[in-house]
Structure formats: C-alpha cells, structure tokens
C-alpha positions as CSV (number, residue, x, y, z in Angstrom):
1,X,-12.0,25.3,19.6
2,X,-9.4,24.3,22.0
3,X,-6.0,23.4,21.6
4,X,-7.0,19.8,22.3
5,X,-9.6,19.7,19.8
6,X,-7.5,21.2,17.2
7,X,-5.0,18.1,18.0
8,X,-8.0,15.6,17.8
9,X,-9.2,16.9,14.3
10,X,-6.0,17.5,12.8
11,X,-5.1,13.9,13.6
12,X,-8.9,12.5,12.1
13,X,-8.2,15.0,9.0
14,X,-5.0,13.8,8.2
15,X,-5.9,9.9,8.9
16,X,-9.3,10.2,6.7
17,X,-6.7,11.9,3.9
18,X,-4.4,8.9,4.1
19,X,-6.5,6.3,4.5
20,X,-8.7,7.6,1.2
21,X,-5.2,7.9,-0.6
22,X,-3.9,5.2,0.1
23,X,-6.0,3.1,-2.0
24,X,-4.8,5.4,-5.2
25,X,-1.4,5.0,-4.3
26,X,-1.2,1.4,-3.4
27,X,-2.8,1.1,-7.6
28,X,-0.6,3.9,-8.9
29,X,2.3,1.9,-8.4
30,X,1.1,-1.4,-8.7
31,X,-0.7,-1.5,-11.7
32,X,2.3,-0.6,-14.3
33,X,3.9,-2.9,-12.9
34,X,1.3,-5.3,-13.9
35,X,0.6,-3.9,-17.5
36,X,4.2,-4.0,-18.1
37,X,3.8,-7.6,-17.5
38,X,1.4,-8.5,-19.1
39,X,2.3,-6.5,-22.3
40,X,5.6,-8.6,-22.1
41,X,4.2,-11.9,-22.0
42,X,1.7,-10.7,-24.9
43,X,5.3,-10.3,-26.9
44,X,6.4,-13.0,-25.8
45,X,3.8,-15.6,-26.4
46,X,2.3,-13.4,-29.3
47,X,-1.1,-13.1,-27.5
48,X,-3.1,-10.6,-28.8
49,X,-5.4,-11.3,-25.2
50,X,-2.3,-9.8,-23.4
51,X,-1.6,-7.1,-25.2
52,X,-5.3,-5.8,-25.1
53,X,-4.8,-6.5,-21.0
54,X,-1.8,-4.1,-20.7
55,X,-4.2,-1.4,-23.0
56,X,-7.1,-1.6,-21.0
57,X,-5.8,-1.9,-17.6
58,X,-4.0,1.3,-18.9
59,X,-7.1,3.0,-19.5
60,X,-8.4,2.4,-16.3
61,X,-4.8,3.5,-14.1
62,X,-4.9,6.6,-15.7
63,X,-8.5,7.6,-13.7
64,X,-6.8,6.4,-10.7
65,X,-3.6,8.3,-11.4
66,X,-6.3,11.7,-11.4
67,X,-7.4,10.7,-8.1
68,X,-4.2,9.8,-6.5
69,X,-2.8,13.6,-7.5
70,X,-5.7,15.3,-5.7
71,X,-5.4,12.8,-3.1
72,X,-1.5,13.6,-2.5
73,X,-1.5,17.0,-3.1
74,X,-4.3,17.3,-0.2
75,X,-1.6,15.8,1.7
76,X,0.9,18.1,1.1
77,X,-1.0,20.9,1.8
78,X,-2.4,19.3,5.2
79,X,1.3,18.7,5.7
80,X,1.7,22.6,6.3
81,X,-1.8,23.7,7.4
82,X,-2.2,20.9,10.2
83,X,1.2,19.6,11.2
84,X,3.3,23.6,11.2
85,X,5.5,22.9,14.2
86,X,6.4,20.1,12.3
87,X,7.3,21.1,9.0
88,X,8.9,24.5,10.3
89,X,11.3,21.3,12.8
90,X,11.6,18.4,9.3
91,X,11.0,20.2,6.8
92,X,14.8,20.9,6.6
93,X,16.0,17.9,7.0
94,X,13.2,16.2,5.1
95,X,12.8,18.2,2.2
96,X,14.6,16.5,-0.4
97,X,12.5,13.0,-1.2
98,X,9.6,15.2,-0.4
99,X,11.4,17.2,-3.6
100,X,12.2,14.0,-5.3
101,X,8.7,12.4,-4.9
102,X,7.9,14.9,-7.1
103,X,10.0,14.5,-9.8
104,X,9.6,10.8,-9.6
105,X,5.7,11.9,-10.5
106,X,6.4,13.7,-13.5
107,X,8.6,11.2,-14.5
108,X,6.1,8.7,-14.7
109,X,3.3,10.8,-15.9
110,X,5.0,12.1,-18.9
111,X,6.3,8.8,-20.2
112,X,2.6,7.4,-19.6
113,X,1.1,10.1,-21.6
114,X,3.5,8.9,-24.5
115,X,2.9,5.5,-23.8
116,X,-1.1,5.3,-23.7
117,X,-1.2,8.2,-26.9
118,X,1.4,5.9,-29.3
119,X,-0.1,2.4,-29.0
120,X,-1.1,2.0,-32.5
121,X,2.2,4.1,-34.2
122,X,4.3,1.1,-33.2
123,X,4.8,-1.5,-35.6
124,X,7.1,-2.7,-33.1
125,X,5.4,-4.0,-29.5
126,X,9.0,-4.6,-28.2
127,X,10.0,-0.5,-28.6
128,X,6.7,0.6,-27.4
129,X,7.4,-1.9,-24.3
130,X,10.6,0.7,-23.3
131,X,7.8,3.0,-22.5
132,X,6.6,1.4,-20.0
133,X,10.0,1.0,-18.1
134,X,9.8,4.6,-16.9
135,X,6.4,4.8,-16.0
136,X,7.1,1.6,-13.7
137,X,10.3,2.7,-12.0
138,X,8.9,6.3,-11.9
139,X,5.9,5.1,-10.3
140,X,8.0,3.2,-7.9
141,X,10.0,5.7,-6.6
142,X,7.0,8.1,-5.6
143,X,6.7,5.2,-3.2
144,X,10.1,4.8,-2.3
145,X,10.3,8.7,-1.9
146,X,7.7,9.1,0.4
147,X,7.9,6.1,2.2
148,X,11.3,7.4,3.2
149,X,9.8,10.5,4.9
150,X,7.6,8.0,6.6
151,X,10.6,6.1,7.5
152,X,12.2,9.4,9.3
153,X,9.4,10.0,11.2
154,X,9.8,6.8,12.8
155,X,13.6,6.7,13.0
156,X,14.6,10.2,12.5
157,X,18.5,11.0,12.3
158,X,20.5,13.2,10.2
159,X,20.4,16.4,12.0
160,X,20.8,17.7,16.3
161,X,19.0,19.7,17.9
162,X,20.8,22.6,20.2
163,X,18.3,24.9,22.6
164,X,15.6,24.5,20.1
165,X,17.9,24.9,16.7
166,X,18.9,22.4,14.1
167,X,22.4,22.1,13.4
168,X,24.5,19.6,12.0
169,X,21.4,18.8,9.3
170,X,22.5,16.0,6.7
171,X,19.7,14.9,4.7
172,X,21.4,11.9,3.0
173,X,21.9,10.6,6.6
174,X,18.5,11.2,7.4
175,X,16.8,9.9,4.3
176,X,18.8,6.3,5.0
177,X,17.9,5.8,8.4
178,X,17.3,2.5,10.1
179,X,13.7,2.3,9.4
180,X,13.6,2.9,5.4
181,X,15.2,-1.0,4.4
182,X,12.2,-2.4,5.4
183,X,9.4,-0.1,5.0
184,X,10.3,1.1,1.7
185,X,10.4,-3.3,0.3
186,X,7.8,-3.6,2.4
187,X,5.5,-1.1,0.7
188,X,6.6,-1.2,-2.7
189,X,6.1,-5.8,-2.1
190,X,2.5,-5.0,-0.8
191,X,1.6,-2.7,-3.2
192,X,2.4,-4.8,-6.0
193,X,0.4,-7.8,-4.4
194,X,-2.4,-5.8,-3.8
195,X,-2.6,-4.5,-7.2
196,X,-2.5,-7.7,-8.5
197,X,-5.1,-9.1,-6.3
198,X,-7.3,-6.1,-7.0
199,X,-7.0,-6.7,-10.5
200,X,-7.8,-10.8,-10.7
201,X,-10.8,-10.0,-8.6
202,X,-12.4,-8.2,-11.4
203,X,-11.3,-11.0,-13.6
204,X,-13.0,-13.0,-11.9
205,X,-15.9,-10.9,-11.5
206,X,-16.2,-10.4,-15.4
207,X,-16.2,-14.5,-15.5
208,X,-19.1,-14.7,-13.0
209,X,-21.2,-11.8,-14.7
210,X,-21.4,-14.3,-17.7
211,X,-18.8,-13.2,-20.1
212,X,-16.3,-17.0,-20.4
213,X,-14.3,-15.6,-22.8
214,X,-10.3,-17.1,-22.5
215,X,-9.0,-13.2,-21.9
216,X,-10.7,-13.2,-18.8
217,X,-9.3,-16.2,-17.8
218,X,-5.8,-15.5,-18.8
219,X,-6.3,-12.6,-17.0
220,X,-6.9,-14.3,-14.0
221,X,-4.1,-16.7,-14.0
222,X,-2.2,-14.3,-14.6
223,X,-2.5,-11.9,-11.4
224,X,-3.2,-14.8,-9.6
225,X,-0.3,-16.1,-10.0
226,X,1.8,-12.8,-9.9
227,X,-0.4,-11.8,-6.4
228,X,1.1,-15.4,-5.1
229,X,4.9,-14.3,-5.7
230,X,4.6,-11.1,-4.1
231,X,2.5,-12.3,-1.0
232,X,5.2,-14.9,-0.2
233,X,7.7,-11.7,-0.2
234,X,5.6,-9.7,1.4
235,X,5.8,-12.2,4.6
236,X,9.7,-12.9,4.5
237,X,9.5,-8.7,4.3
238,X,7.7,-8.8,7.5
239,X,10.0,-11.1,9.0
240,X,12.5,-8.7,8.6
241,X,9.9,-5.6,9.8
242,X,9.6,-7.3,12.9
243,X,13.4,-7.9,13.9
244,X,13.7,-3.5,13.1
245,X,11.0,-3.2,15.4
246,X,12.7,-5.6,18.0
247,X,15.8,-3.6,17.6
248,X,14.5,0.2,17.2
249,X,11.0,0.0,18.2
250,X,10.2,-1.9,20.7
251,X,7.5,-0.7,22.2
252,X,5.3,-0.6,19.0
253,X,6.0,-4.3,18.7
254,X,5.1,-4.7,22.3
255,X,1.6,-3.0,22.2
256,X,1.2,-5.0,18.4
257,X,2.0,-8.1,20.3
258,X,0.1,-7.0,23.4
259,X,3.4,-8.0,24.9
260,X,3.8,-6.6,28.6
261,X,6.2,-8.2,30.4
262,X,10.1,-8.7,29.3
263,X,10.6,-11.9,29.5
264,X,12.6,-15.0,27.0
265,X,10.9,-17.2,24.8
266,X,7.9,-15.0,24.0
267,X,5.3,-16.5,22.4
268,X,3.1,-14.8,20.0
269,X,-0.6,-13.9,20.7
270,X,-3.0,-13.8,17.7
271,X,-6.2,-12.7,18.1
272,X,-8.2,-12.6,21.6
273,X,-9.4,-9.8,23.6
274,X,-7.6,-8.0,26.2
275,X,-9.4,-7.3,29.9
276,X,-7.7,-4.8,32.1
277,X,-4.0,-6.0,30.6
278,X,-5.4,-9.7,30.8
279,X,-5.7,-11.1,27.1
280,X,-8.3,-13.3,26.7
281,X,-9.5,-16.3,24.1
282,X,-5.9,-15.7,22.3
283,X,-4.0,-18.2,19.6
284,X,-0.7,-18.2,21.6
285,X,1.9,-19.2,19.7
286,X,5.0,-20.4,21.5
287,X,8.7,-18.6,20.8
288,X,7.3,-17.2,18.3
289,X,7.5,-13.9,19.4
290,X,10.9,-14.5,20.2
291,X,11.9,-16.3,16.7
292,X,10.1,-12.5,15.0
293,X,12.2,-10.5,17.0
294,X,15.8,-12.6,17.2
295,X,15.4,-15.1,15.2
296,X,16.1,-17.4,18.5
297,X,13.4,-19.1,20.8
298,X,14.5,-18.3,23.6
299,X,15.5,-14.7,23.3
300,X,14.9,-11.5,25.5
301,X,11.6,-9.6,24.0
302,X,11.6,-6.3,25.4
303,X,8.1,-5.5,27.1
304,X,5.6,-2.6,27.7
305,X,6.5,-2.9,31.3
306,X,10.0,-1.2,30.6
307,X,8.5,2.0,29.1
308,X,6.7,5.3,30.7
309,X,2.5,5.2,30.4
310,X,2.4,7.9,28.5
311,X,4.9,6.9,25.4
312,X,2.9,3.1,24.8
313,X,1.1,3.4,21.9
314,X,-2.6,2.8,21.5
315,X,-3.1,-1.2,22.3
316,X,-5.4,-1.4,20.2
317,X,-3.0,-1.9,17.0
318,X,-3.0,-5.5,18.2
319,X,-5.8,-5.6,16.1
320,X,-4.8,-4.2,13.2
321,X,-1.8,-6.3,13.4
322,X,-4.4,-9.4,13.4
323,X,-6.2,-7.7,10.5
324,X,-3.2,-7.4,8.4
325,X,-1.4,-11.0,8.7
326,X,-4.9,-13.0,8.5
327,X,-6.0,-11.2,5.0
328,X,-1.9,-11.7,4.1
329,X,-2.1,-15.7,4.8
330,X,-6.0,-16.4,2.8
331,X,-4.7,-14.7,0.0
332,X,-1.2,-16.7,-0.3
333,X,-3.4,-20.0,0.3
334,X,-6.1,-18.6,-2.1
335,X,-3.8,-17.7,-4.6
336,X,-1.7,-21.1,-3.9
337,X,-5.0,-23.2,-4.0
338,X,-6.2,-21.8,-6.9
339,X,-3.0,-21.8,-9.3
340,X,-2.5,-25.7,-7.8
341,X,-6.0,-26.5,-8.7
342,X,-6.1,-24.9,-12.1
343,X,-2.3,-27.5,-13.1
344,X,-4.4,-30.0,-11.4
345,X,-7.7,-29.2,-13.3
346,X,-9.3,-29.3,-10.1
347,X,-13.3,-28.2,-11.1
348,X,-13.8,-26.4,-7.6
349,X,-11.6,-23.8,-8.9
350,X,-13.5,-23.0,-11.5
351,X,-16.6,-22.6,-9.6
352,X,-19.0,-19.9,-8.7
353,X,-18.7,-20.3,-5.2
354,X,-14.5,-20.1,-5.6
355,X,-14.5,-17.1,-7.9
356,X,-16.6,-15.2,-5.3
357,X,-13.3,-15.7,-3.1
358,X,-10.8,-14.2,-5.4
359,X,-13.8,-11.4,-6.0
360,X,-13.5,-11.1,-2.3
361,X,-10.0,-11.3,-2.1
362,X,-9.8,-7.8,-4.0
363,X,-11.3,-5.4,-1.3
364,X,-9.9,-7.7,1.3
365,X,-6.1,-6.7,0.5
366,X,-7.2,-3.1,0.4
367,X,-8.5,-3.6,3.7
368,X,-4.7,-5.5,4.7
369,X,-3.1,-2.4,3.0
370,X,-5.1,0.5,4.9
371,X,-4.6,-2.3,8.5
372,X,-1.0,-1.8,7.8
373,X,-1.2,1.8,7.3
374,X,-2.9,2.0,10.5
375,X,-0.6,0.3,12.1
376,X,2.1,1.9,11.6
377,X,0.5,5.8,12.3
378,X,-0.9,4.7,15.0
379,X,2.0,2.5,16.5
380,X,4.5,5.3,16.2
381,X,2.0,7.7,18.9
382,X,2.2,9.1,21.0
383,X,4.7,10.8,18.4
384,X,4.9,12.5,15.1
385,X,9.0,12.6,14.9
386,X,9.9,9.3,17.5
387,X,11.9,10.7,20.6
388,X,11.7,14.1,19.3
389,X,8.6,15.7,19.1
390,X,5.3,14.3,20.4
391,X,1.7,14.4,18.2
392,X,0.4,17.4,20.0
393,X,3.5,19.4,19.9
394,X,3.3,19.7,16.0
395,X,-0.8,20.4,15.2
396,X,-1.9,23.3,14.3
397,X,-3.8,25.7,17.3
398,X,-6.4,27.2,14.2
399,X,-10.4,26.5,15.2
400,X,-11.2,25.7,11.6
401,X,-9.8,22.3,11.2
402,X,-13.3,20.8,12.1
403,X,-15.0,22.9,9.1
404,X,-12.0,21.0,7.0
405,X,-13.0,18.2,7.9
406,X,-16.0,18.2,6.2
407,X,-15.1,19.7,3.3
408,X,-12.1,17.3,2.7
409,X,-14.7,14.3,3.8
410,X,-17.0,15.7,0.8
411,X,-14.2,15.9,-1.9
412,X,-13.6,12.4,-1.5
413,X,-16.7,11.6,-1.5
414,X,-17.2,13.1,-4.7
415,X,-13.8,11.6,-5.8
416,X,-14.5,8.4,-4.6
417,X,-17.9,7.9,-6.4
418,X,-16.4,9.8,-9.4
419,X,-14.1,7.2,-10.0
420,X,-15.9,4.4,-9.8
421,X,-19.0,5.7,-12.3
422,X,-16.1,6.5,-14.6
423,X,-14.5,3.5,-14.6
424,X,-17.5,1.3,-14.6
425,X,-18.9,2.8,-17.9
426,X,-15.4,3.0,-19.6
427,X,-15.4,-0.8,-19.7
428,X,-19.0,-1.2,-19.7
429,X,-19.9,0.6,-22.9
430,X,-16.3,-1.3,-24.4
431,X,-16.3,-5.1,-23.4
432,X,-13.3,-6.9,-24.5
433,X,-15.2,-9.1,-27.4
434,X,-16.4,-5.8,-28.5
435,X,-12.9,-4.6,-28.8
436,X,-11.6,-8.0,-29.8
437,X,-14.0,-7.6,-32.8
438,X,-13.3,-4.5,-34.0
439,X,-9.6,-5.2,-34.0
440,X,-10.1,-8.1,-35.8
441,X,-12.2,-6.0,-38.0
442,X,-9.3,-3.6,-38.8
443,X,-6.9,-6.3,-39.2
444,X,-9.2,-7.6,-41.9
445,X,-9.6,-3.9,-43.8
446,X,-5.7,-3.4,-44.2
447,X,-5.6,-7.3,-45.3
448,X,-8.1,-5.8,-48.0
C-alpha cells in the first residue's frame, strides 16, 4: 500500500469512527440533560408519569453510554495508530482536555451508577435529584473537553514551532483559542436539541403503535417543547459560528457558501448545483452573506479567489451546509407548529399523518448532527492542525490500515445492531402501563 493510500484510508477510518460515534455522544450528553428534567418537573408537579420518564429514559442511556466508550476509546487509539506525526507534534500541547475528558467520564459514570442503583432507597425524590447534577455537568464536559481539541485543530495556538521543535508550549493558551466559544455552545446546544428530538420521536412513535396512554403524551410535549428552546439557540449559535469563520476561517466559509469572488454585499446561496465554478438553480439570498459574516449588508466577504488551489477545502461542504440548516429550520417550525397547535387544540396535531413528522424528525437531527460534523472535518482540509500541518503530513505510512477498516466497519456493525435489539426488548418486554401497574400494585401492598 502506498503512502497515498495509507492517507486515503486513514482519513475513511477515522471519518467512519466519528461519524458512528457521533450518534452515541450527541445522546450521552443530551439525554441527562433531559432525565434531569423531566425528574424535576415530576417533583415539581408531583407526577408520577415524569418520574417513571427520567427512570426509563435512564435505562435506556446507560446502553448507549456502553456504546459510546467503545466508540471513543476506538478513537483514541486511531488517534495514535493513524494520525502519529500528529500526536508526536499536539499531543504536547493538547494533552490536557484530552486528560480531562477523561475524568469528566468517570465523573459522570460513577455518579450514574449511584443514581440508576438508589432509585427506590430515596424517600426523598428531591436528594436523589442531586444525583443527577453530576452526571449532567460530567456528561457535559466530555463534550466541552473534546470539542476543545477539535477547536485547536482548527485554530491552533499556545505553543511555536523552531526548525521542527516546539517551544514556548502553553496549553491553557491553546485550549482557549479563538475557535472553542463557539464550537464548544455550539455542540453542547445541538446535542441537547438533538437528544430531545430523538427522544419525542419515540414518543410519538409509541402513540402511533397504539398505546394513548397520557405518559406518552406528556412525554411528547415535553421534548417537544424543550427540542424548540434549544433549536432557536442553536441558530443564534450559528450566527455567531459564522462571524468566527468570517474572521479566522475564511476560506471554509467561502467553499460552505460556494463564495468565490471578494466582493461587498454578499448574498447567501442555498441550495443549487455548481457547473465548472458556475452555481446553478440556487436560493440567493441577498446581503445575507454579508449580514452572517459582519453583521452589515454591505460588508467585504472574503472569497475563494484570494486563496492558493491547493488550501480550498472540498466544495462540496456546500452541501452539507444545506443539509444542516434545512433539518435545523423544519424542526424549529415542527416543534413551533406542534406546541402552538396543541395550546390551540388544533386536531392536525394530533394526527397520524403529524406524528409521523416528529417520528421523522428523530433520525433527521441525527442526520443535521453527523452534516455538521462533516462539515466541519471536511471544511478544515486540506489540514489536520490549520496553517500548520496538512492531512497527509500526519497519517500513518503502515499498509494495514485497509485490513482496519474492515474490522472497525464490523465492530460497529455489531455494536450498532447490538444496541438497538437491546434496547428494543428492554422496553418491549416492560411497557409503561405494565410498569405503571405494578407500581401501583406496590403502592397498594405497603398501604396493606
């Protein structure tokens, strides 16, 4: 296998790998977010309904939580394996949220393991709600850990390079470097939107398959309503992605926005086809661009034209960039419709045909989340470390990495599928009225 080879299936490794765990992340620190919620308003409104929400949906997070430790420690290792040149270059300067991440882990698992294993020793709901605290900040800062890594690699600082050597490292400089504001609210918004999206498409799901029962439904007001919140911050977020990009990345904004002349007053092209640098069949937007970089109509946009052929990212992230903001807008009108029509009593919003939209809406922000993802990797080529050291500098020369491939494609598979059976007879063989009974039986026995 040649070097160029190596390069090409490193970079399809390590894409497949993040793109799987991804998915596991995005609902390992979402989701105790959400049961946190949900056991609070349970308190609060002294709703059984809620309280056997935040216990189920914890039943089902700790699966993914499995999943999502496989999934990251296969990044770690593909870290070393695939990207050397890399690690041997940031690994100084990067080490310590790669360090932290870690601890941020255990943090979160060993207060979860406390929390799922003492539900019934609390008389008290409200002291077995601290529990939870921990598991959601801990949860939180894994993302916040290692989106900051991701954050160098796009804006890396903190250290200078002298024939070849680092010197002068300071990782606190680089860990707060231009790039992590954003991404870090950015990920931690969509995440929590996603999760909750995820989570009232099975609600609605389990309303369609039959069952009408009022925890279902509270369910899915509930994660409507809280996907709504965070999908409105998600896109003032975004607002303020764009003016970084503007400032520190131009020319991933330029390719996104398939931008290719400087000029003022920019408008922004959605959608359409691009023909030998000629878009075609495109929403043009007029300003806009402009407004999303400088907050002014008639600002200077930087364009492809004032960077070298071989440092313009792929233009195809134009796309993913259309991908992303569509799903983002249906599911703040969705969520908006629905939480409108529901005050309103509006009957279309309890129909079949409506519920199959929120179903919808579930693997529709996964889709927005892994578009984003995409993005992003793929905006920052044709480097690993911006300005510093390109893709193919870092892989690994080794002629195995295609045989790794298809080993790490089969553990997912396995883990993928795994999952799913898993949590699809958990709740299967343990319906909520099921559960609702036999509570209510127990209740009855201690009356006695």
């Amino acid at each position: 296998m040649g070097n160029e080879e190596a390069v090409f299936f490193s970079r399809v490794l390590t894409e497949l790998t993040l793109s799987f765990h991804i998915i596991y992340a995005t609902i390992g620190v979402g989701i105790p977010l959400m049961i946190m919620i949900a056991q609070w308003v349970g308190i609060k409104k002294q709703d059984e309904h809620y309280i056997l929400l935040a216990r189920r949906w914890t039943r089902g997070f700790v699966i993914t939580v499995a999943v999502g430790v496989v999934t990251g420690t296969a990044i770690g290792l593909q870290l070393s394996l695939l990207w050397p040149n890399f690690m041997v270059l940031a690994g100084n300067v990067i080490a310590l949220p790669l360090f932290m991440e870690t601890f941020a882990f255990f943090f979160e698992a060993i207060f979860l393991g406390i929390y799922l294993y003492t539900w019934d020793r609390f008389e008290n709901q409200r002291k077995h709600l601290l529990l939870l605290i921990p598991v959601a900040i801990g949860a939180s800062f894994s993302a916040v850990f290692i989106t900051i890594v991701n954050a160098f690699m796009n804006a890396p600082q903190g250290f200078d390079l002298e024939n070849g050597q680092l010197v002068n490292v300071s990782p606190i400089v680089a860990m707060f470097n231009p790039a992590m504001p954003t991404k870090v609210a950015h990920v931690l918004v969509t995440a929590y939107m996603t999760s909750a999206f995820v989570l009232a498409a099975v609600g609605a799901f389990r309303l369609l398959k039959g069952s009408n029962h009022i925890y279902h439904k509270k369910a899915l007001f509930l994660t409507m309503k809280i996907g709504l919140i965070f999908s409105i911050a998600s896109a003032v977020i975004g607002d303020f992605s764009g003016k970084y990009l503007a400032k520190y990345q131009p020319e991933k904004l330029a390719a996104a926005e398939w931008h290719f002349e400087t000029e003022e007053g920019a408008p922004l092209i959605l959608y359409g086809v691009l023909e030998n640098e000629e878009v075609k069949y495109a929403l043009k937007i007029p300003f806009a661009l402009s407004i999303l970089a400088h907050s002014a109509p008639n600002a200077e946009v930087i364009g492809l034209d004032q960077f070298p052929e071989d440092e313009v990212p792929p233009l195809y992230i134009h796309y993913l960039f259309d991908v992303m903001v569509t799903i983002g807008m249906w599911m703040t009108l969705l969520s908006l419709v629905y939480l409108v029509g529901t005050w309103k009593k509006w009957r279309f919003t309890s129909s079949r045909w409506f519920h199959w939209l929120i179903v919808l809406g579930g693997p529709l922000s996964v889709l927005a989340i892994e578009a984003g993802w995409w993005l992003d990797e793929v905006g920052r080529q044709p480097w690993i470390l911006r300005g510093v050291m390109r893709t193919k500098e870092a892989a690994t020369t080794s002629g195995q990495v295609d045989f790794m491939l298809l080993l790490f494609a089969g553990l997912y598979l396995i883990l993928g599928i795994g999952s799913i059976v898993v949590l699809m007879r958990m709740f299967r063989k343990n319906t909520v009225e099921q559960e609702l009974s036999d509570r209510a039986a127990e209740r009855s026995g201690e009356a006695l």
